[in-house]
N, C-alpha and C positions, 0 to 999 in steps of 0.2 A: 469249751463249747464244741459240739459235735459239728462236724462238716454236714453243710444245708442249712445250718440254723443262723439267724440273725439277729440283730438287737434291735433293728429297725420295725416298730409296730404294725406297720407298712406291708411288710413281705410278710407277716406271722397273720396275713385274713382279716387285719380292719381295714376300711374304706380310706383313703387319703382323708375327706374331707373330717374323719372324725378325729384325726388326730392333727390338726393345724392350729397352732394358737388364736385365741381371741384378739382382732386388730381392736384397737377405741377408734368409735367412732365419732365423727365429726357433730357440727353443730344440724347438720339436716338429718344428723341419724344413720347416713350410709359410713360405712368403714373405711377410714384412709387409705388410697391407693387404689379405690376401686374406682373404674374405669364409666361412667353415661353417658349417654347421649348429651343431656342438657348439663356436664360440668364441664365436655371436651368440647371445645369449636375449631372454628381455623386454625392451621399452626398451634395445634392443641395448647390454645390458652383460652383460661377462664372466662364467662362474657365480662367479669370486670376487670380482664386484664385486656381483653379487646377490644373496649369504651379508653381507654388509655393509652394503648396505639393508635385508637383510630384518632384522636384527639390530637395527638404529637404531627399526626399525619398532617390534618388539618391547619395546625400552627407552622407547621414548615410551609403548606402551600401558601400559605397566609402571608409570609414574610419575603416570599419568592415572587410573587406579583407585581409589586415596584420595581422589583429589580428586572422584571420581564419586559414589562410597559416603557422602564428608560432605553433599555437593549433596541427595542421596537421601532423607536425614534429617531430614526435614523444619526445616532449618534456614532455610527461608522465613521471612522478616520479616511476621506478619500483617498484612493490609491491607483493614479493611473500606471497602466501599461508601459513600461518599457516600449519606443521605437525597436525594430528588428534590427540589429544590425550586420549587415553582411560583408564580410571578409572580403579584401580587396585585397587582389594581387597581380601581378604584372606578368609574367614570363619572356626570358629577352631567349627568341628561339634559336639564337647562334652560339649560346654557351649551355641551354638549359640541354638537362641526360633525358633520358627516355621518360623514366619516375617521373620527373615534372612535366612533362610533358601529356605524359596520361592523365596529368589530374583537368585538364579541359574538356568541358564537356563536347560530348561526341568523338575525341578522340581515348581510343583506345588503349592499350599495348601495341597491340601487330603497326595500328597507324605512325605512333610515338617513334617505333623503332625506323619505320620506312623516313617518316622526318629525319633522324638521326644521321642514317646512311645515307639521304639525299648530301644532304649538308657536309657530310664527310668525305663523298664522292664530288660535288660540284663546288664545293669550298661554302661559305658564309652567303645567307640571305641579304641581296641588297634592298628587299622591299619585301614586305608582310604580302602582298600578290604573288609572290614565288613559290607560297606552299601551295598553291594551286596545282602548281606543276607534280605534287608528291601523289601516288595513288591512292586513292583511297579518302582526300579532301575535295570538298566541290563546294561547289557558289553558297549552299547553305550549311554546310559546318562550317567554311570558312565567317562569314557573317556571325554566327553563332561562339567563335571563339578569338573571334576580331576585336572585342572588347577588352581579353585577357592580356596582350599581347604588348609588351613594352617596345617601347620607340626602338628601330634599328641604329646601333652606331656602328655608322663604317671606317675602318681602320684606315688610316690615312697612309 
């Protein structure tokens, strides 16, 4: 075969559509696989396969409405709320380190430590009034961390 020539009827000057095979066609007459308006719908199915979903559609909602209406009825399991409960803890200020001591609200770090070194410089608190003396606590952080604060024992 000489170069430029083909076997395809195609390239040698006929039209595509004259050399496409005959499809058979269907029972309305148009050709299998050919594409209308009125055979494609939604989700391109037939309208009698669309009467057959929408059908399936309707039987499910159908069988979901008792089971909505019981749901509705207040057939909840009641379930009260947990109480809050909040963590109780003591701090005994003659043994306790800086760390625990921060953890009172309104005190600090910087305050914590000045607690520390008072205690370390004047010896052991005889009475929860004495942090008073340290700087940096006053009549209402004391109040405020007056609750935390475990009983003093004094060493005999």
């Amino acid at each position: 075969m000489p170069l430029g020539e083909s076997k395809n009827p195609v390239t040698q000057g006929q039209k595509p559509e004259q050399n496409l095979p005959e499809l058979p066609a269907d029972e309305a007459g148009q050709a299998r696989g050919s594409t209308d308006a009125s055979t494609v719908g939604w989700f391109f199915l037939r309208p009698s396969h669309q009467l057959v979903v929408a059908l399936g559609i309707l039987i499910a909602l159908a069988f979901m409405v008792p089971w909505l209406y019981q749901i509705s009825r207040d057939r909840w399991i009641p379930v009260e709320p947990r109480p809050h409960l909040a963590a109780k803890f003591l701090i005994d200020i003659n043994t306790a380190n800086w760390a625990e001591l921060a953890q009172l609200p309104g005190i600090g770090e910087v305050v914590a430590r000045r607690i520390v070194a008072h205690r370390e410089k004047h010896g052991p608190f005889r009475s929860h009034e004495e942090l008073l003396k340290v700087s940096g606590i006053g009549p209402k952080t004391f109040e405020r961390i007056r609750r935390y604060l475990a009983p003093i024992k004094i060493p005999p």
